[in-house]
HTML snippet that shows the backbone in 3Dmol.js (N, CA, C, O; Angstrom):
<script src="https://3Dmol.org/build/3Dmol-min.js"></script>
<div id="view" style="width:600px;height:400px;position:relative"></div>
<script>
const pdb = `
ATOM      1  N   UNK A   1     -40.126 -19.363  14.307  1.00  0.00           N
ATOM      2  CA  UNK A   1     -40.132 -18.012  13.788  1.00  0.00           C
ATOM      3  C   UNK A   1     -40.587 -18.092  12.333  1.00  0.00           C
ATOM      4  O   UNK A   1     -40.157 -18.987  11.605  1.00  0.00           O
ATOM      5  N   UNK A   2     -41.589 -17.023  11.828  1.00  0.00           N
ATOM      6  CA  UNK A   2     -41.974 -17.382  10.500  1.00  0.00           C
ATOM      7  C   UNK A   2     -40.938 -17.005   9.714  1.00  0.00           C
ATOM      8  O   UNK A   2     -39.979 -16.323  10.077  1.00  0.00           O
ATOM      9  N   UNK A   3     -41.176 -17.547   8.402  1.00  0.00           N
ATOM     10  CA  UNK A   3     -39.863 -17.310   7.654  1.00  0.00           C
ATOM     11  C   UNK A   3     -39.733 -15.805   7.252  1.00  0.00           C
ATOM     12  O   UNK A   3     -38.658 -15.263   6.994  1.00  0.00           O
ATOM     13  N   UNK A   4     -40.914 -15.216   7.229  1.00  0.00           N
ATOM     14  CA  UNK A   4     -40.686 -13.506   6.710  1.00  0.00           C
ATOM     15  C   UNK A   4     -39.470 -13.081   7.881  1.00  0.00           C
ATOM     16  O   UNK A   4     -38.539 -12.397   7.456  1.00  0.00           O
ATOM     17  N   UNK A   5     -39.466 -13.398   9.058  1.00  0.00           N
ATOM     18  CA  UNK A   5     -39.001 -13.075   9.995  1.00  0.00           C
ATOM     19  C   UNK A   5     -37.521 -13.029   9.858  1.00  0.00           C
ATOM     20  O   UNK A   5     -36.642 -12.167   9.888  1.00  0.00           O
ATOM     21  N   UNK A   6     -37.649 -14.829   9.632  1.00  0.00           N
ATOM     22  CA  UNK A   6     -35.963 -15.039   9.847  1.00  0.00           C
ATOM     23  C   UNK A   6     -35.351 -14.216   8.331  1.00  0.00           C
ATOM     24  O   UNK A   6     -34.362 -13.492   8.442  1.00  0.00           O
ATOM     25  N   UNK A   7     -36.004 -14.394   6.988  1.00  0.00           N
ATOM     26  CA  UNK A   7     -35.443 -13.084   6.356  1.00  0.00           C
ATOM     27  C   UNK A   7     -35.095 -11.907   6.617  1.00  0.00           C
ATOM     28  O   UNK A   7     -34.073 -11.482   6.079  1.00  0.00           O
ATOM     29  N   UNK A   8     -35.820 -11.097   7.479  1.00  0.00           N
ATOM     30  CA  UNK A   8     -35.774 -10.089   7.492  1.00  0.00           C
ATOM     31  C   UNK A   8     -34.716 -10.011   8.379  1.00  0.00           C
ATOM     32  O   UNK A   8     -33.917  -9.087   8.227  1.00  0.00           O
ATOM     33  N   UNK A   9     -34.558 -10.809   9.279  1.00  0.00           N
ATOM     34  CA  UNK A   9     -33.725 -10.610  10.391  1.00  0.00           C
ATOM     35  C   UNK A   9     -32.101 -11.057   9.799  1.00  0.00           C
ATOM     36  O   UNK A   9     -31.117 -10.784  10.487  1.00  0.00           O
ATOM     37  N   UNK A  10     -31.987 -11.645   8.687  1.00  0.00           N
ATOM     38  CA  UNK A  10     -30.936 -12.115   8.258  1.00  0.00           C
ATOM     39  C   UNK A  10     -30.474 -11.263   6.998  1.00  0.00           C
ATOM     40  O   UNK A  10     -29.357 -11.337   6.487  1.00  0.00           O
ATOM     41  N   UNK A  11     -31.264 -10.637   6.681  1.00  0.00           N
ATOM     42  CA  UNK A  11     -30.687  -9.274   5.750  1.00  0.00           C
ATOM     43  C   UNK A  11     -30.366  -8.000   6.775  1.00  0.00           C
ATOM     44  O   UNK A  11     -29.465  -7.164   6.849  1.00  0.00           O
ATOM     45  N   UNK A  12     -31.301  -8.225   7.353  1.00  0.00           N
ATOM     46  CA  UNK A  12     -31.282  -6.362   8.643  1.00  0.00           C
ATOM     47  C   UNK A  12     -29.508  -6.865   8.745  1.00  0.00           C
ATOM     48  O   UNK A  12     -28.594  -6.106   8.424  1.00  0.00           O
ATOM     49  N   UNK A  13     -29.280  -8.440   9.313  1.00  0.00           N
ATOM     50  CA  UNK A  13     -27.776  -8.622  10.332  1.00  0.00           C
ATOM     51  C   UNK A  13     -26.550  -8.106   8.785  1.00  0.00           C
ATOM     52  O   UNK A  13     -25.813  -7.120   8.804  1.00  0.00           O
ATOM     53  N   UNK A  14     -26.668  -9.025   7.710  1.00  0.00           N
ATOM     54  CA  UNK A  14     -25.942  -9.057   6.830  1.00  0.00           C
ATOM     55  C   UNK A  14     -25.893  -7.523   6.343  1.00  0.00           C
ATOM     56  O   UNK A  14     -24.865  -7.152   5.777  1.00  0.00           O
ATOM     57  N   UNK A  15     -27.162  -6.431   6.571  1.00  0.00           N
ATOM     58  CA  UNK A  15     -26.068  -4.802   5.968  1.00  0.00           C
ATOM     59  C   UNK A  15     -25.857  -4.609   6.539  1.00  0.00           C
ATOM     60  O   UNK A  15     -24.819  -3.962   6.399  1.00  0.00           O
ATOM     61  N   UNK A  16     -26.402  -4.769   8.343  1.00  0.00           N
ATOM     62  CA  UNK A  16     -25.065  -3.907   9.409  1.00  0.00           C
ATOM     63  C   UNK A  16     -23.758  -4.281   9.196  1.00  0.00           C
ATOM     64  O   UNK A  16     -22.928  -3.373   9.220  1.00  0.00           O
ATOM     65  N   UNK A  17     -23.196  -5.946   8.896  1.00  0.00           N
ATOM     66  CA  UNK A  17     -22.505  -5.929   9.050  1.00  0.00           C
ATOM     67  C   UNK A  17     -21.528  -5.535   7.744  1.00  0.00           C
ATOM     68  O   UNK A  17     -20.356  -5.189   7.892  1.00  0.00           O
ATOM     69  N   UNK A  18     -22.107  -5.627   6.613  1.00  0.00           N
ATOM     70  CA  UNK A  18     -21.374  -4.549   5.583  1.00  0.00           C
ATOM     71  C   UNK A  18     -21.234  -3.567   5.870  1.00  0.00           C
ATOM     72  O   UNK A  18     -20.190  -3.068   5.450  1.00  0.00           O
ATOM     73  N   UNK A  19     -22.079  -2.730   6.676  1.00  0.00           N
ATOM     74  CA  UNK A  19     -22.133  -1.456   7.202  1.00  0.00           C
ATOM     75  C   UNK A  19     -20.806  -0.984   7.613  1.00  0.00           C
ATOM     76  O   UNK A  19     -19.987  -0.194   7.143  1.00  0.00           O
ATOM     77  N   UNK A  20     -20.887  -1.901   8.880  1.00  0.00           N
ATOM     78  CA  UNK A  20     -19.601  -1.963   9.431  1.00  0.00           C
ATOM     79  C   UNK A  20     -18.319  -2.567   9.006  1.00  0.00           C
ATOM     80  O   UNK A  20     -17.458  -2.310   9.847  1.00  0.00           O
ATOM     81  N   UNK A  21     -17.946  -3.141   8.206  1.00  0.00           N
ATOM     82  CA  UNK A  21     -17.146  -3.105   7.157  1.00  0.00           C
ATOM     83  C   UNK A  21     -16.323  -2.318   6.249  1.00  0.00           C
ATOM     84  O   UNK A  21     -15.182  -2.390   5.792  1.00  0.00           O
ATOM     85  N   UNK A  22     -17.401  -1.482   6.153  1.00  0.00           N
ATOM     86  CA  UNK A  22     -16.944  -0.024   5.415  1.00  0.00           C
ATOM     87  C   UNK A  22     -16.605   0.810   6.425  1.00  0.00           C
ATOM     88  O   UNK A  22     -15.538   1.412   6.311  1.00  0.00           O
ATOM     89  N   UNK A  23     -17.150   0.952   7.214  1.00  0.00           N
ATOM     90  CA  UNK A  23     -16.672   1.652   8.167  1.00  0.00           C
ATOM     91  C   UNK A  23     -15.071   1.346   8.546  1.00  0.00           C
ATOM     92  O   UNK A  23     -14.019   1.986   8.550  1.00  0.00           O
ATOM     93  N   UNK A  24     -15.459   0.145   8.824  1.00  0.00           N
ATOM     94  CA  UNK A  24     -13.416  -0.354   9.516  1.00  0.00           C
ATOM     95  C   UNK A  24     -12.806  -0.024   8.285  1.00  0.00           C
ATOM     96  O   UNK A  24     -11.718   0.541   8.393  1.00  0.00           O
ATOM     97  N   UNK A  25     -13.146  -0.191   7.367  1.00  0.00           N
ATOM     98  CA  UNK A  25     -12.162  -0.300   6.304  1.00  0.00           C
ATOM     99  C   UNK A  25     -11.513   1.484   5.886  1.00  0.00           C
ATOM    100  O   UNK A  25     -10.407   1.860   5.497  1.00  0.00           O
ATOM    101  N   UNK A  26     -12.945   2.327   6.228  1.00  0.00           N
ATOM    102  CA  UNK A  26     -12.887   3.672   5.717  1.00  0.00           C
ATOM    103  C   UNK A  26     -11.696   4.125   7.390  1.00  0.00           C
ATOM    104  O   UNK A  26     -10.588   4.642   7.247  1.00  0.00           O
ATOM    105  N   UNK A  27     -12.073   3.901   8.275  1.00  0.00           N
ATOM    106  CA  UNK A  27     -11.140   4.198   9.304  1.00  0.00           C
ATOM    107  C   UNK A  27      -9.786   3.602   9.001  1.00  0.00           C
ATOM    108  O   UNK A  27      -8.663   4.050   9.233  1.00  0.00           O
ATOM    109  N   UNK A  28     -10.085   2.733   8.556  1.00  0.00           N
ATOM    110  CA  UNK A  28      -8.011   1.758   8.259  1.00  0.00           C
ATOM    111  C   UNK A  28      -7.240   2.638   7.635  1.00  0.00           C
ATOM    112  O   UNK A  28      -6.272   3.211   8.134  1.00  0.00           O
ATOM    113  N   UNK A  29      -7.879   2.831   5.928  1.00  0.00           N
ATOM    114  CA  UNK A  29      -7.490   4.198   4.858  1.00  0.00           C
ATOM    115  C   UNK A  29      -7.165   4.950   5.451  1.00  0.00           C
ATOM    116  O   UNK A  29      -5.955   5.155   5.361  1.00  0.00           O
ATOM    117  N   UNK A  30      -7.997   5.913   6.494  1.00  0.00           N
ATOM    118  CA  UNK A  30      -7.838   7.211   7.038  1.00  0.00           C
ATOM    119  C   UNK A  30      -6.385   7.711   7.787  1.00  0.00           C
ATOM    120  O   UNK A  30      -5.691   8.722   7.686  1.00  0.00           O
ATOM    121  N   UNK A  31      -6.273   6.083   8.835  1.00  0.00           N
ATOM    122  CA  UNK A  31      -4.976   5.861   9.898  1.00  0.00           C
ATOM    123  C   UNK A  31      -3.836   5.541   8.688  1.00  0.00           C
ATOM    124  O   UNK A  31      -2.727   5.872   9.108  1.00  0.00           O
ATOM    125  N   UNK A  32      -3.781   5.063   7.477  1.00  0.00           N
ATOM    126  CA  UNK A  32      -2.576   4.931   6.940  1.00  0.00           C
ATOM    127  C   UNK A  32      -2.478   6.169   5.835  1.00  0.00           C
ATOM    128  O   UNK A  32      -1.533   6.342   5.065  1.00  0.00           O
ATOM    129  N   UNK A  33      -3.468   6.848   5.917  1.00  0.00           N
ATOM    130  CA  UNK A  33      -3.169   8.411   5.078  1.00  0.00           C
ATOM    131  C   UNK A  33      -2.590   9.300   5.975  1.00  0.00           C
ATOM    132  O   UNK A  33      -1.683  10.058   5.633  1.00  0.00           O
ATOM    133  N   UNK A  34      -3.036   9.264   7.070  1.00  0.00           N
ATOM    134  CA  UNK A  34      -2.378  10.158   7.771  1.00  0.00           C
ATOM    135  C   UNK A  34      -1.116   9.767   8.228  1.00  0.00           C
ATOM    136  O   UNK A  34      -0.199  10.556   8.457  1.00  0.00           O
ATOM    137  N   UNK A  35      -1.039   8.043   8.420  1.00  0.00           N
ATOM    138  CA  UNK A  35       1.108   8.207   8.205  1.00  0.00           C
ATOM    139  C   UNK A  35       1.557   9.066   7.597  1.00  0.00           C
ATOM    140  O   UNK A  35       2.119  10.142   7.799  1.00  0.00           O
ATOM    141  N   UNK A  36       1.140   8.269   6.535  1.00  0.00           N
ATOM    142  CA  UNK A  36       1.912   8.918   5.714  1.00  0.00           C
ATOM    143  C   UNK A  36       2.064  10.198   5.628  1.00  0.00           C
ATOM    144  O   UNK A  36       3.122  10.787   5.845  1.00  0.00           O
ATOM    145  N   UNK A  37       0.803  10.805   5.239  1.00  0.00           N
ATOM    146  CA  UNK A  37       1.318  12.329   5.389  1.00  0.00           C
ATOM    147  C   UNK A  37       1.788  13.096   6.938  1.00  0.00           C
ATOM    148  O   UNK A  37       2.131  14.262   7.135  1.00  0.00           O
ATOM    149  N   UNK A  38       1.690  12.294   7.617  1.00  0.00           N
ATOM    150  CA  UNK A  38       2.251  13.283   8.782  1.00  0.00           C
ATOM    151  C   UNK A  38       4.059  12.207   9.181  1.00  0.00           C
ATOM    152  O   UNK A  38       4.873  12.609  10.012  1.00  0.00           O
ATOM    153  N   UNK A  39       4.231  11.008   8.413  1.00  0.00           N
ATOM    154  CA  UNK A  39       5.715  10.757   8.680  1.00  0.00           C
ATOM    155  C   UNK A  39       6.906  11.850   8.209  1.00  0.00           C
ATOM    156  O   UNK A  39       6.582  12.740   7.423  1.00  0.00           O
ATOM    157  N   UNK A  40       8.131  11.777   8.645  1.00  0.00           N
ATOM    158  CA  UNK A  40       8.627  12.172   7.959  1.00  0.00           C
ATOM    159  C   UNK A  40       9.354  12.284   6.614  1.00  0.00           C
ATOM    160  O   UNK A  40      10.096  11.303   6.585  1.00  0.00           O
ATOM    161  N   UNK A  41       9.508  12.970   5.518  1.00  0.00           N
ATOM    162  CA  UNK A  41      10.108  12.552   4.327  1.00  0.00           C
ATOM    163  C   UNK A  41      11.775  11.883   4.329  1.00  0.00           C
ATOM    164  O   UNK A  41      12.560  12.411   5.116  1.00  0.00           O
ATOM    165  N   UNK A  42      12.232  10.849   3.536  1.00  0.00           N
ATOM    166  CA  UNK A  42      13.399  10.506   3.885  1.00  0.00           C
ATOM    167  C   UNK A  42      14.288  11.301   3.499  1.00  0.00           C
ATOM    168  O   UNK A  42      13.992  12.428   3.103  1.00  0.00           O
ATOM    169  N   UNK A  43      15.232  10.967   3.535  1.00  0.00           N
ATOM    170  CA  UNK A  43      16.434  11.663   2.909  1.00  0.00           C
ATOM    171  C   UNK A  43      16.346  11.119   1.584  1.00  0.00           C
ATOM    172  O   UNK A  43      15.478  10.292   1.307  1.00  0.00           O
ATOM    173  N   UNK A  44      17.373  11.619   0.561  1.00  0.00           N
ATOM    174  CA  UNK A  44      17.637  11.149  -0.828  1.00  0.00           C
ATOM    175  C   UNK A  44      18.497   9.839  -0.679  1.00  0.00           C
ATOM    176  O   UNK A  44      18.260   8.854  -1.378  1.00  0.00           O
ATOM    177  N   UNK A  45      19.538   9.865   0.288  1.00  0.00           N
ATOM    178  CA  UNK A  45      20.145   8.733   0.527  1.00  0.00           C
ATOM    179  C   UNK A  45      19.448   7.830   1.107  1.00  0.00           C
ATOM    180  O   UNK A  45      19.539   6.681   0.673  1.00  0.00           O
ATOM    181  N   UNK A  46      18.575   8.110   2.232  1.00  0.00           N
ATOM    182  CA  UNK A  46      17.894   6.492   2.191  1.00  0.00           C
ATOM    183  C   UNK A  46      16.842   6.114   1.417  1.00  0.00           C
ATOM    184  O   UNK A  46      16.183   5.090   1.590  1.00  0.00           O
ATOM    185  N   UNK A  47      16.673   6.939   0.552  1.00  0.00           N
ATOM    186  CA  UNK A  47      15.657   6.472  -0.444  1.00  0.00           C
ATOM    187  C   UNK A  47      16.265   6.028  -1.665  1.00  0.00           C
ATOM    188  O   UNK A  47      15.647   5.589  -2.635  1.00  0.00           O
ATOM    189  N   UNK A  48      17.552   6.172  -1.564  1.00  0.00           N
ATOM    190  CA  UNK A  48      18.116   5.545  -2.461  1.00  0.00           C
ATOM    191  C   UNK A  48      18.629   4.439  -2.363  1.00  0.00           C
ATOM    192  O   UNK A  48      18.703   3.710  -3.352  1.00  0.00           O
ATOM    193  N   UNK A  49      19.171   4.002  -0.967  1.00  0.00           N
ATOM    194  CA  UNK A  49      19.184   2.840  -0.478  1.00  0.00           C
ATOM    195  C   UNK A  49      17.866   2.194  -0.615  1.00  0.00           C
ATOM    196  O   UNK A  49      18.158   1.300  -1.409  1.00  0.00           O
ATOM    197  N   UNK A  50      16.900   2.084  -0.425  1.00  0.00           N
ATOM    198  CA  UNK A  50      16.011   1.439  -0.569  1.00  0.00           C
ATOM    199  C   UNK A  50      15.557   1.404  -1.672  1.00  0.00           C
ATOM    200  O   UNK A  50      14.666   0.556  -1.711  1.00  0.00           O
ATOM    201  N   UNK A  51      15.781   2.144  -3.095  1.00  0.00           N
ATOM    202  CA  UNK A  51      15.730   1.800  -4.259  1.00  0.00           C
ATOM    203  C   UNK A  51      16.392   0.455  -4.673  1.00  0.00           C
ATOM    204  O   UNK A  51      15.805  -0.495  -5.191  1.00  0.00           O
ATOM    205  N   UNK A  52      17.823   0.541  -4.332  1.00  0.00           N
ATOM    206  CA  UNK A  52      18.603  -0.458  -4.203  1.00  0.00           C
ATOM    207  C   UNK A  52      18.728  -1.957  -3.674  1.00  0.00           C
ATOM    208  O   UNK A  52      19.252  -2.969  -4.139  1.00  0.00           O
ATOM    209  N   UNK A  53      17.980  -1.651  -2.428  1.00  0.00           N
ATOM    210  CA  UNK A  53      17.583  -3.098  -2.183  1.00  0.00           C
ATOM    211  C   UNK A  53      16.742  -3.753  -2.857  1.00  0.00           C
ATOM    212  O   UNK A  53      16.938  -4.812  -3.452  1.00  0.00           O
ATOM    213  N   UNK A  54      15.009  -2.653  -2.728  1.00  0.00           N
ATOM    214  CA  UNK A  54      14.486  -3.611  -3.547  1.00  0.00           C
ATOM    215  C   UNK A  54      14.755  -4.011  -4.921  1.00  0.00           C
ATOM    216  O   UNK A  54      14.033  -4.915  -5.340  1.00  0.00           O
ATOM    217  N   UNK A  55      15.613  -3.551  -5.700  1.00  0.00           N
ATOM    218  CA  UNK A  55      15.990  -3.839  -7.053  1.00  0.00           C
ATOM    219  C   UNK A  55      16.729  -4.852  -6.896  1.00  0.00           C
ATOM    220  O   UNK A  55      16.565  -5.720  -7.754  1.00  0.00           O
ATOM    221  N   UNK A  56      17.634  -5.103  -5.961  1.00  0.00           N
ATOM    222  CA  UNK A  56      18.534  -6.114  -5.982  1.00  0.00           C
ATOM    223  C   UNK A  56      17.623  -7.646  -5.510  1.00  0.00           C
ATOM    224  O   UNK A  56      17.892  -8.762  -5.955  1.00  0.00           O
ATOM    225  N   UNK A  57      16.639  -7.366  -4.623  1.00  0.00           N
ATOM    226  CA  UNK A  57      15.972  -8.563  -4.418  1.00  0.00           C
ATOM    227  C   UNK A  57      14.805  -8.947  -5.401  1.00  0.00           C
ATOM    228  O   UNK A  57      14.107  -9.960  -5.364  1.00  0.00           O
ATOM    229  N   UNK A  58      14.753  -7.795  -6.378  1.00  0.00           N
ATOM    230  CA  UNK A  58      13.817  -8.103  -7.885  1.00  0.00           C
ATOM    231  C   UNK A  58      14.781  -9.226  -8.748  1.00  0.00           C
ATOM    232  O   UNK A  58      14.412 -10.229  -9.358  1.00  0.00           O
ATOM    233  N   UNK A  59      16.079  -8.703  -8.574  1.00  0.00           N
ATOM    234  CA  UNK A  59      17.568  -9.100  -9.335  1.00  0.00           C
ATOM    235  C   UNK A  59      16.674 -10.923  -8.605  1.00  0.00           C
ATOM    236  O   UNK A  59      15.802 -11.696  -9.000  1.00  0.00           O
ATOM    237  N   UNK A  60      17.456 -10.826  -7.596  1.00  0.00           N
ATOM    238  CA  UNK A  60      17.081 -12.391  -7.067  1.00  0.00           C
ATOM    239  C   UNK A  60      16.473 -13.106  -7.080  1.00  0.00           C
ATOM    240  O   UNK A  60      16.805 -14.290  -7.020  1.00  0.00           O
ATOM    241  N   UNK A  61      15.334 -12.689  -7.162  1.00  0.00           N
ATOM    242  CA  UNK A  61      13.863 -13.462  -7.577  1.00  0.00           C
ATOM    243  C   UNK A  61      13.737 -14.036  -9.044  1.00  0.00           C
ATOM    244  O   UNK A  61      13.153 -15.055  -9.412  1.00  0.00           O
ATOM    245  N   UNK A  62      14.545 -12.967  -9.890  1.00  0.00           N
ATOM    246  CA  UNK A  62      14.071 -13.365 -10.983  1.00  0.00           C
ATOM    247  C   UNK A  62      13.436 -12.596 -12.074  1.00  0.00           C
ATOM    248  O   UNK A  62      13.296 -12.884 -13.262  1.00  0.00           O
ATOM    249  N   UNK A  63      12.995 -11.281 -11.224  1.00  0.00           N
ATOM    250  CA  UNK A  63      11.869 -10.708 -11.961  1.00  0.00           C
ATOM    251  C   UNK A  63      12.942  -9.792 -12.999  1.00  0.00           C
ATOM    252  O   UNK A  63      12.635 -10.051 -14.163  1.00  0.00           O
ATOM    253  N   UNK A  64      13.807  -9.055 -12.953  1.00  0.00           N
ATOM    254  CA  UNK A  64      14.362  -8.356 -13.933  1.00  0.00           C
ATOM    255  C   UNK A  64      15.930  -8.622 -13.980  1.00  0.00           C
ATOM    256  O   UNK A  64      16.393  -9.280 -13.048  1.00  0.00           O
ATOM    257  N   UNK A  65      16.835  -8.149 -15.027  1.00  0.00           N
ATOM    258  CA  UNK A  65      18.186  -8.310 -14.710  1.00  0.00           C
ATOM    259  C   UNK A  65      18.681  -7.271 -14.009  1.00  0.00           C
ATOM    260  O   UNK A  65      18.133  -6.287 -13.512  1.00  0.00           O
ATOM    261  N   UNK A  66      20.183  -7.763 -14.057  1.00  0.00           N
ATOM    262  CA  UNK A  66      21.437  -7.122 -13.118  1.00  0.00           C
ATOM    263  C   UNK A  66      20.888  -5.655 -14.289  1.00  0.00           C
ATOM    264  O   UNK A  66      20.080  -4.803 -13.919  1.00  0.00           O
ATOM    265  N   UNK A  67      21.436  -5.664 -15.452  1.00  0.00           N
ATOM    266  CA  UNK A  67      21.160  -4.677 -16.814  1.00  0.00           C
ATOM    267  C   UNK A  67      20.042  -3.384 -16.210  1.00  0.00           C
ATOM    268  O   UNK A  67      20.132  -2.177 -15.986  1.00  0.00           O
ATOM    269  N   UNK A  68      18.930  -4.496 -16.109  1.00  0.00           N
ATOM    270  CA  UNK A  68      17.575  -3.617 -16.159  1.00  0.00           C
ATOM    271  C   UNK A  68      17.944  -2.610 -14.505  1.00  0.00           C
ATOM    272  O   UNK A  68      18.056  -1.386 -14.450  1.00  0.00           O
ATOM    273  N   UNK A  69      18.044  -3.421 -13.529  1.00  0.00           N
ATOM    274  CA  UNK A  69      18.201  -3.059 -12.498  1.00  0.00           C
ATOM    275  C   UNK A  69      19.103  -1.409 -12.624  1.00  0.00           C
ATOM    276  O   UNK A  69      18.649  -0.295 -12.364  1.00  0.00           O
ATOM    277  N   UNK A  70      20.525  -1.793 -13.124  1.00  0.00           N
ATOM    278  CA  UNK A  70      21.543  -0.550 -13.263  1.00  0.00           C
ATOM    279  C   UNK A  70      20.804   0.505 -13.499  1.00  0.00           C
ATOM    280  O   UNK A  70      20.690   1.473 -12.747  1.00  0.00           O
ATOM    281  N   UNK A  71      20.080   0.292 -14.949  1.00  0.00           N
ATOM    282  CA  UNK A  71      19.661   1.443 -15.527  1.00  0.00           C
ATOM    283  C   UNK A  71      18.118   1.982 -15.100  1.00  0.00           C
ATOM    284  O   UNK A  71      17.773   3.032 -15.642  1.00  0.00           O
ATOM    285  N   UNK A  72      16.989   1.232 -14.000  1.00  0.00           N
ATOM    286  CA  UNK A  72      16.150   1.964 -13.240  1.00  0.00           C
ATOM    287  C   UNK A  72      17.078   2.861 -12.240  1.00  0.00           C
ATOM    288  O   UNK A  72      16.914   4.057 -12.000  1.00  0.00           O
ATOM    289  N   UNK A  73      18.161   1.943 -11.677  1.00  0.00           N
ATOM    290  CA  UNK A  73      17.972   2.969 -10.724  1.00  0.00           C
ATOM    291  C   UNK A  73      18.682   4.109 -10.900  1.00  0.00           C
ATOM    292  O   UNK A  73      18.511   5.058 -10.134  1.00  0.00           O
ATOM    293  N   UNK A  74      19.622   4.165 -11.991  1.00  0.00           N
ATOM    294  CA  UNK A  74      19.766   5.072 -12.770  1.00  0.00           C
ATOM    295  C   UNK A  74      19.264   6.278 -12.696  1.00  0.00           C
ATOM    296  O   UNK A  74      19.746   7.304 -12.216  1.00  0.00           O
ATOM    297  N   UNK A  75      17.887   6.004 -13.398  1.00  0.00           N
ATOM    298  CA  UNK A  75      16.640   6.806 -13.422  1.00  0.00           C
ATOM    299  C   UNK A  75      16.553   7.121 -12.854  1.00  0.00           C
ATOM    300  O   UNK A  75      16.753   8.335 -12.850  1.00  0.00           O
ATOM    301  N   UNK A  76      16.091   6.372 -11.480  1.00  0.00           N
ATOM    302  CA  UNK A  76      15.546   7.200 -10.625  1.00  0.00           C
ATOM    303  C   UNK A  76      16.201   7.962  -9.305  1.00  0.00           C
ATOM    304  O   UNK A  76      15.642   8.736  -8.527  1.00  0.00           O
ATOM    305  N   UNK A  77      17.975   7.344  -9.312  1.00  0.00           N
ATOM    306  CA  UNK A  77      18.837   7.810  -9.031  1.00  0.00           C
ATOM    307  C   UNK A  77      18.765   9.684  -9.148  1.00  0.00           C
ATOM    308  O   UNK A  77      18.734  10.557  -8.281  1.00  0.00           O
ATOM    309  N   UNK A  78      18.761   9.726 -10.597  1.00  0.00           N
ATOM    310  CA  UNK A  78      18.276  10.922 -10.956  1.00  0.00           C
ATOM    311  C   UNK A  78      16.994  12.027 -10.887  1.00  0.00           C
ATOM    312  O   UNK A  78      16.939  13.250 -11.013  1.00  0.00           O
ATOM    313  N   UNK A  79      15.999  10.976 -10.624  1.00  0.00           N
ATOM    314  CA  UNK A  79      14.783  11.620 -10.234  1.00  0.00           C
ATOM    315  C   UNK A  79      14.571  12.395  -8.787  1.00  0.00           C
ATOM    316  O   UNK A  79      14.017  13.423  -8.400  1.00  0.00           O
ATOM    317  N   UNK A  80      15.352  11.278  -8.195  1.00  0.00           N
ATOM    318  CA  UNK A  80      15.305  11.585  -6.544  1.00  0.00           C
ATOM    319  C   UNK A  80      15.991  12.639  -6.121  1.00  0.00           C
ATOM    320  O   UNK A  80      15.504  13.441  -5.325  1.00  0.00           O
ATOM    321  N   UNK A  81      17.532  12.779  -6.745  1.00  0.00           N
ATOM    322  CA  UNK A  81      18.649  13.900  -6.553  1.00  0.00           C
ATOM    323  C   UNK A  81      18.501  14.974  -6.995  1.00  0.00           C
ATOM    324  O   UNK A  81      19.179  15.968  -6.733  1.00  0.00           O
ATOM    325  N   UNK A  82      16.869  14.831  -8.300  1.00  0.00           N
ATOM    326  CA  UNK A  82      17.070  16.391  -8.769  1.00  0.00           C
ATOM    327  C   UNK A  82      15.511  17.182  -7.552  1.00  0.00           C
ATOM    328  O   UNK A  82      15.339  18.370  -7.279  1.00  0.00           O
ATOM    329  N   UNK A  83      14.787  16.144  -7.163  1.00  0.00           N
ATOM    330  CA  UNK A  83      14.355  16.960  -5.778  1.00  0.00           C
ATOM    331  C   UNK A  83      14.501  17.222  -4.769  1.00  0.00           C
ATOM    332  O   UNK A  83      13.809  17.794  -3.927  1.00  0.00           O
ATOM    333  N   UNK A  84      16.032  16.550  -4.795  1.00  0.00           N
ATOM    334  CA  UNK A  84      16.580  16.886  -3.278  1.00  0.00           C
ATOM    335  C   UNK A  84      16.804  18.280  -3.316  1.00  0.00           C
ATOM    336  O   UNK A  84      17.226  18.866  -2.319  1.00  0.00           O
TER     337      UNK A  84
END
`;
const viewer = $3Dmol.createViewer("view");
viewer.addModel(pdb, "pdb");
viewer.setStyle({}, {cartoon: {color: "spectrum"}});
viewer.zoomTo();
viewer.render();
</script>
């Protein structure tokens, strides 16, 4: 095969398959936007539980203190309860 060939034929393959790439990727986005917006919203309590955990396993790791921890969730203790 002359080489113009196998170029051409090896760029034509390489943007379909970017092509299609974007594509899967733009369909992936689409299926996890619409979770979300069509799940349901939690409650304040389990979203506060789950504030809680993950803070406590930030606690564990390392990444912030017991201190820091209290006073996010604090915060956002408060953030959450005043849109409930």
């Amino acid at each position: 095969m002359p080489q113009k060939a196998v170029r051409y034929v090896t760029r034509s393959t390489a943007a379909a398959a970017a092509t299609i790439a974007t594509a899967a990727t733009s369909v992936a986005a689409a299926a996890v936007a619409a979770s979300i917006i069509l799940s349901p919203v939690a409650d304040a309590s389990s979203r506060l539980d789950g504030v809680h955990s993950d803070l406590m396993r930030a606690v564990q790791l390392n990444q912030i203190t017991e201190e820091q921890a209290a006073k996010f969730e604090a915060k956002l203790a408060g953030r959450i309860l005043g849109e409930a």
